[in-house]
ZAMARGU-4260 file (C-alpha; in steps of 0.2 Angstrom, whole numbers, plus 5000, padded with zeros to 4 digits):
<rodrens>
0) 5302/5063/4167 | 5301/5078/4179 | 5310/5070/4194 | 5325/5064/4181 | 5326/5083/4177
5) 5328/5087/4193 | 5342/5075/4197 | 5351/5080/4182 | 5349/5099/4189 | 5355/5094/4206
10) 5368/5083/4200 | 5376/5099/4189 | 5374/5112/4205 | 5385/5098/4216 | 5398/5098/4202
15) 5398/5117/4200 | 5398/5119/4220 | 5413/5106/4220 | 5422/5114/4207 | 5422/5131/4215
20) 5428/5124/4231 | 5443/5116/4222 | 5448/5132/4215 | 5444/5142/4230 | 5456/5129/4237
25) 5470/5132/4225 | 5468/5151/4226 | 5464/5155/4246 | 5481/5148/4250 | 5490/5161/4242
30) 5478/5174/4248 | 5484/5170/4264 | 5501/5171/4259 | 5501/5188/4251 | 5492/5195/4267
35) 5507/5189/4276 | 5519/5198/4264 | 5508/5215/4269 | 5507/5210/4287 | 5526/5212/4287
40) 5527/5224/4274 | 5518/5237/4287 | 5525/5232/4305 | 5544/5227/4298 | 5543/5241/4287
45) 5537/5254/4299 | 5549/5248/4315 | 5566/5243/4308 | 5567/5247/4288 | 5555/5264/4284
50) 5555/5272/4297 | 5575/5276/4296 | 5568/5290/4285 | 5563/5298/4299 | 5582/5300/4307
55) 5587/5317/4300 | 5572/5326/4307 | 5573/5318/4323 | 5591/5322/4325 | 5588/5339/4319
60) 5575/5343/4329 | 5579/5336/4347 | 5597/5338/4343 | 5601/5319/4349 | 5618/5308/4344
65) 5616/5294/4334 | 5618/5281/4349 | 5603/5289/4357 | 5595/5290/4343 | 5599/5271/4339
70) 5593/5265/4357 | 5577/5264/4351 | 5578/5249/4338 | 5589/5240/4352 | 5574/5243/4364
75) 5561/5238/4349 | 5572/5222/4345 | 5577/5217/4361 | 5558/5218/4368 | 5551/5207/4353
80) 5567/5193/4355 | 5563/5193/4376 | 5543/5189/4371 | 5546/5180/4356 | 5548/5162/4365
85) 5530/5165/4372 | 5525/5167/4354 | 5521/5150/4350 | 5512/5150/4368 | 5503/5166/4361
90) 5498/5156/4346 | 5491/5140/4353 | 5482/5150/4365 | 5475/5163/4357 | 5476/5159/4336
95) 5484/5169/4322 | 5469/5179/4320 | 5467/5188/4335 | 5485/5191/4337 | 5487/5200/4322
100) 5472/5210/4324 | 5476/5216/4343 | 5494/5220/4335 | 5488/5231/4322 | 5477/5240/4333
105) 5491/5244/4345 | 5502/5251/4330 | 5491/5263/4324 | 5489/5270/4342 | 5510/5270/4344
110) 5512/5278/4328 | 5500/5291/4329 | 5507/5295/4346 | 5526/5294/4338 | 5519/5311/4331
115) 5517/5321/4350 | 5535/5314/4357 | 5543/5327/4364 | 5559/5317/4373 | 5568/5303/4370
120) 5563/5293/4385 | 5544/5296/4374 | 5552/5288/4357 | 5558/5272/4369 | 5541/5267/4377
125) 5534/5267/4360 | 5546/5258/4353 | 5546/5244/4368 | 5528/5244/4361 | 5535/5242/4344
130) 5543/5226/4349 | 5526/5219/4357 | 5521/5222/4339 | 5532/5213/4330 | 5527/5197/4343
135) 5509/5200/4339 | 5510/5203/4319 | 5526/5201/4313 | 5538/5187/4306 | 5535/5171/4317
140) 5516/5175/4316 | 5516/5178/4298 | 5527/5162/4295 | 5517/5150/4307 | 5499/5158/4296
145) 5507/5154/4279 | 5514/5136/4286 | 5495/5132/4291 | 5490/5134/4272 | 5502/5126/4262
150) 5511/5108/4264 | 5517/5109/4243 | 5527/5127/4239 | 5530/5131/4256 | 5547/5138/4250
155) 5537/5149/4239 | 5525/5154/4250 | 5537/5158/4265 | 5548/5168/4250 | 5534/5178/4245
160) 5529/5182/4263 | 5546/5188/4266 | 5545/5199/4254 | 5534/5211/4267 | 5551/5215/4277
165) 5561/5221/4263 | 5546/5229/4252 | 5543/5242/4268 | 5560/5248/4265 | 5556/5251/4247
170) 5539/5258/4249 | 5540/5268/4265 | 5556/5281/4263 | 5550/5290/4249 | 5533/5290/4256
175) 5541/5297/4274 | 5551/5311/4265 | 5536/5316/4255 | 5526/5317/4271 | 5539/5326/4279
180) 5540/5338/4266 | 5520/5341/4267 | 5517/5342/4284 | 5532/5339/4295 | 5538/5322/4302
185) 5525/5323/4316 | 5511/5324/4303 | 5520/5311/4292 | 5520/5300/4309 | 5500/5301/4312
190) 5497/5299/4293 | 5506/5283/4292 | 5494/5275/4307 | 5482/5273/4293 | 5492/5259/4286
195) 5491/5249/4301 | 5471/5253/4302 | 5471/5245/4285 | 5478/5228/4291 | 5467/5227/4304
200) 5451/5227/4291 | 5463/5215/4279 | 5467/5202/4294 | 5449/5203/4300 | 5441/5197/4282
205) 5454/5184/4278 | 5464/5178/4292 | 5457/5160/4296 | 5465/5141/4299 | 5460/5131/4282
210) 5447/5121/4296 | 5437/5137/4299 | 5435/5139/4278 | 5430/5122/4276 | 5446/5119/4264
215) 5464/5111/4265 | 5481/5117/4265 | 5488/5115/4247 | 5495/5098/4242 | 5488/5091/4257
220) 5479/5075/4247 | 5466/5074/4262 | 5461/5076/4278 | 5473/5067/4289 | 5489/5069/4279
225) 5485/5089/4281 | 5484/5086/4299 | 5500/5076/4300 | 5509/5087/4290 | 5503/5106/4297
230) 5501/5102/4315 | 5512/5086/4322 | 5523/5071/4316 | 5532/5058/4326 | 5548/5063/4316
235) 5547/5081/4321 | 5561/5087/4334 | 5554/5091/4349 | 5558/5111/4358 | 5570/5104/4371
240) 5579/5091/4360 | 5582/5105/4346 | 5590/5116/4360 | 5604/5099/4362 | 5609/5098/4345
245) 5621/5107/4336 | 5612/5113/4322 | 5602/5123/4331 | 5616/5135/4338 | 5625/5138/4321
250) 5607/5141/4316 | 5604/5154/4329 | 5623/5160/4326 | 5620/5164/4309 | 5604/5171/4311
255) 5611/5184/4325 | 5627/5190/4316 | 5617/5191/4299 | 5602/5202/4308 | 5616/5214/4318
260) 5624/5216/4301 | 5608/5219/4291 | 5601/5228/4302 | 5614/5240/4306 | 5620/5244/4289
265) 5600/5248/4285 | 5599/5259/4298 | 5613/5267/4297 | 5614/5268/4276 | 5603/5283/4276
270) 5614/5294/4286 | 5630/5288/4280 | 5624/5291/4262 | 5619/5310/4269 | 5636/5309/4276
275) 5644/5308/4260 | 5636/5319/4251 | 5621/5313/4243 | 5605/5321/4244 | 5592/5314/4254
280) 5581/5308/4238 | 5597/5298/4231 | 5600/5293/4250 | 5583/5287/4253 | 5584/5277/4237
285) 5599/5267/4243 | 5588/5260/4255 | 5574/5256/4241 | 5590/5247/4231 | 5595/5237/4247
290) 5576/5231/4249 | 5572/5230/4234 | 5585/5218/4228 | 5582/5209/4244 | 5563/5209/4240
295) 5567/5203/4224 | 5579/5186/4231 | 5568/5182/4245 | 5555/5176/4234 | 5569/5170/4220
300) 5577/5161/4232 | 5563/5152/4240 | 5556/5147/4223 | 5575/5140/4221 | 5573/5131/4236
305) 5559/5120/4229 | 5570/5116/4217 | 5586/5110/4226 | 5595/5109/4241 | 5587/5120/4254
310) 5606/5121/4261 | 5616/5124/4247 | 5605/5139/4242 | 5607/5144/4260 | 5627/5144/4261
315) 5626/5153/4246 | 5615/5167/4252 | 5627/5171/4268 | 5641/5171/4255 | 5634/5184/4243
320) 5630/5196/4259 | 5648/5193/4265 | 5656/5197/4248 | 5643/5215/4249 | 5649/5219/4264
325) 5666/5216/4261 | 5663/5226/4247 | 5656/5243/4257 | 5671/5242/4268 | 5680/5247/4254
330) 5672/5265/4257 | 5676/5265/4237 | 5664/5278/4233 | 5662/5269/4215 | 5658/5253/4222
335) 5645/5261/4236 | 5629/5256/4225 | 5639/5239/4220 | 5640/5234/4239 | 5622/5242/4242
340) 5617/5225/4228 | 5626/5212/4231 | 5623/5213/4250 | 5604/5216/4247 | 5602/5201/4236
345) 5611/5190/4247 | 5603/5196/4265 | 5584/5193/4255 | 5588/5176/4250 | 5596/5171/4268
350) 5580/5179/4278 | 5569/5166/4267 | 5582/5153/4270 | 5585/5154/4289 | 5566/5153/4293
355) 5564/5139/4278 | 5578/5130/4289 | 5569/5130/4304 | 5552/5121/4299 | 5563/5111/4287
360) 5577/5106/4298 | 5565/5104/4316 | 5549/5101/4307 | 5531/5109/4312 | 5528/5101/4328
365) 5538/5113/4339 | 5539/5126/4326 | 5532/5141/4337 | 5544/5138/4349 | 5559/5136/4340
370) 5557/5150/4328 | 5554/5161/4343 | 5571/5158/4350 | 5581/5159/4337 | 5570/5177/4334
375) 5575/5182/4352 | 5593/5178/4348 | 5593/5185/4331 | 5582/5200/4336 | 5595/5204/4352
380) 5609/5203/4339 | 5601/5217/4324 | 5597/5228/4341 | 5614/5229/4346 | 5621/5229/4330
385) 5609/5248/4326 | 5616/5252/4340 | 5633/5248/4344 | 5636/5256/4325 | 5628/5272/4332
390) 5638/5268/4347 | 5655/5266/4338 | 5651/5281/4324 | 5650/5294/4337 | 5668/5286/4346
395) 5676/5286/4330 | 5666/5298/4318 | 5666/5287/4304 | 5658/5269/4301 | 5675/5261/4296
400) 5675/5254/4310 | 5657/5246/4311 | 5661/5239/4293 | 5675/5230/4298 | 5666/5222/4314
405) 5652/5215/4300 | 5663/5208/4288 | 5671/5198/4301 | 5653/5192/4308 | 5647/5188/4293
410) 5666/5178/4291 | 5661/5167/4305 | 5642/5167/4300 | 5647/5157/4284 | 5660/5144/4292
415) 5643/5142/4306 | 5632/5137/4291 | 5642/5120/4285 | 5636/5115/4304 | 5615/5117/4300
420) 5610/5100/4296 | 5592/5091/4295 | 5588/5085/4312 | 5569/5079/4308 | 5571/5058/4312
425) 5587/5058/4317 | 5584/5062/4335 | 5568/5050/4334 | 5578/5038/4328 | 5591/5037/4340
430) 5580/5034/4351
</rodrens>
């Protein structure tokens, strides 16, 4: 009778063991994908969104115009687009995992050195590291982790990753204006490194390929279909056959105009809301209205996305951003926090949409690569656009101007998106 026992033991401990792995399996995946969100919620939101905060000290203390001042996100975006088509290199070589932990390291040592700057030509070479950064541990790294985990939701799981970018422009301005107030802008700088510190020990407990953790990615049924799915497919558009076929380009188009236009009303919206007379706690929260709608809609929309036709839900999105921007070159000063929403809500969805387009459109094979040049286009295009705005407002001494240059962008952005099609077979197929 003892042996019996003891099977009956065994047999329960097997069934307890398998039943922790299928729910470490079910929850791991979103693990991953949360980590994602806070991987872009510190480099995104530290580089291009919060740190815009930061502006009316700078140009107080070192007396600088706005297009000197704006350089420095050209010189960010423009480094991370020029290395971004080596991220997929980057990836197969050296792995998520240490790419994001060598990229944290190196942004808590630029930050804290942000604090001693004493020029301008100082604030560049930190920024040119910025953009190393944003390779290392920022969106395509973040999209390519998440992709590896999940073969069912990835439209969630991508959303709720994207969420990162726009919850650092919520989070961080009131953190940088309370810092500021405490202990000066250096001070607030060489606090803030801390946050990259702490991505560092995040990245370094959790990041791993769904191999390395003994599990699969989620909806994966076994084995083989999870490789088939996450890593190659016969149907998947090759790199230099994307690069041939129209999609790609109004793909790329939309991204770049959408990121100039983004990008420069988010850095400007700060001082142009200062510049209308708002105080700089109801300007800072202009920008934690523009992310936070479009923290909001990038999950929204990529839950949406699961649901119907990934394009659609995409046409719609540079829609919605056009009518907000057409809306804020009103310069109607009722319909300021109008334009701030609708262009928030619209820009969040889009930035789910354009990455969700990518995989969806090219599939996974070549993913690395074809997401890294439509970052390089798309990161050149939110550069010049901080900066031509700076650029344009010290010529003219307003932003009309700037406004009306992204309303007719994002005009052309939308007639480029009927052209964004699903490639993935056809090219195969013509073959």
């Amino acid at each position: 009778m003892r042996p019996a026992v003891r099977l009956d033991e065994s047999d329960k401990m097997n069934r307890s063991l398998y039943a922790q792995r299928l729910t470490l399996n079910a929850i791991y995946p979103w693990l991953v994908a949360f980590l994602a969100m806070s991987i872009l919620l510190v480099t995104n939101g530290l580089t291009t969104t919060g740190i815009t905060a930061f502006d009316e000290s700078l140009l107080r203390e070192f007396g600088w115009s706005r297009g000197q001042l704006k350089l420095r996100d050209l010189i960010t975006l423009g480094t991370a687009g020029l290395l971004a088509p080596f991220a997929g290199a980057l990836i197969d070589r050296f792995g998520v995992r240490r790419l994001i932990l060598a990229g944290s390291l190196l942004f808590a040592g630029l930050y804290y050195g942000y604090g001693l700057i004493e020029s301008n030509i100082h604030m560049y070479f930190i920024h040119a590291g910025f953009g190393l950064v944003l390779v290392c541990a920022g969106l395509n790294v973040s999209v390519i982790l998440v992709s590896q985990w999940f073969v069912k939701y990835r439209g969630r799981a991508i959303g709720i990753a994207l969420v990162g970018s726009s919850l650092g422009g919520v989070i961080f301005p009131p953190i940088v204006l309370a810092l500021i107030d405490s202990g000066g802008w250096r001070g607030g700088f060489q606090m803030l490194a801390a946050a990259a510190l702490l991505l560092f020990a995040a990245a370094y407990i959790i990041v791993r390929r769904p191999e390395e953790r003994g599990l699969k990615p989620l909806g994966a049924e076994d084995t083989q279909s999870a490789t088939s799915k996450t890593t190659n497919n016969a149907n998947d558009v090759r790199y230099r056959d994307a690069l041939r076929t129209r999609s790609f380009w109004a793909l790329a188009f939309v991204a770049m105009t959408t990121f100039y236009s983004i990008l420069a009303m988010a850095s400007h919206l700060f001082l142009h809301l200062r510049d209308i007379g708002f105080d700089p706690k109801t300007a800072g929260s202009g920008l934690s209205i523009l992310f936070g709608l479009g923290l909001t809609s990038k999950f929204f929309f990529g839950f949406i996305s699961d649901l119907i036709n990934p394009k659609k839900v995409f046409i719609a999105n540079v829609t919605v951003m056009l009518i907000g921007i057409l809306t804020l070159a009103t310069f109607n000063r009722d319909l300021i926090w109008i334009g701030i929403v609708v262009t928030g809500f619209g820009w969040g969805g889009l930035y789910t949409m354009i990455q969700l387009q990518a995989v969806n459109n090219f599939g996974v094979t070549d993913a690395g690569k074809i997401l890294g040049t439509i970052t390089m286009l798309d990161s050149i295009g939110g550069g010049l656009g901080i900066w031509l705005t700076g650029i344009l407002f010290d010529r003219y001494g307003s932003y009309h101007i700037p406004f009306y240059v992204l309303s007719l962008l994002l005009s052309l952005a939308l007639m480029a998106s009927f052209f964004v099609r699903k490639e993935v077979g056809r090219i195969s197929h013509r073959r």
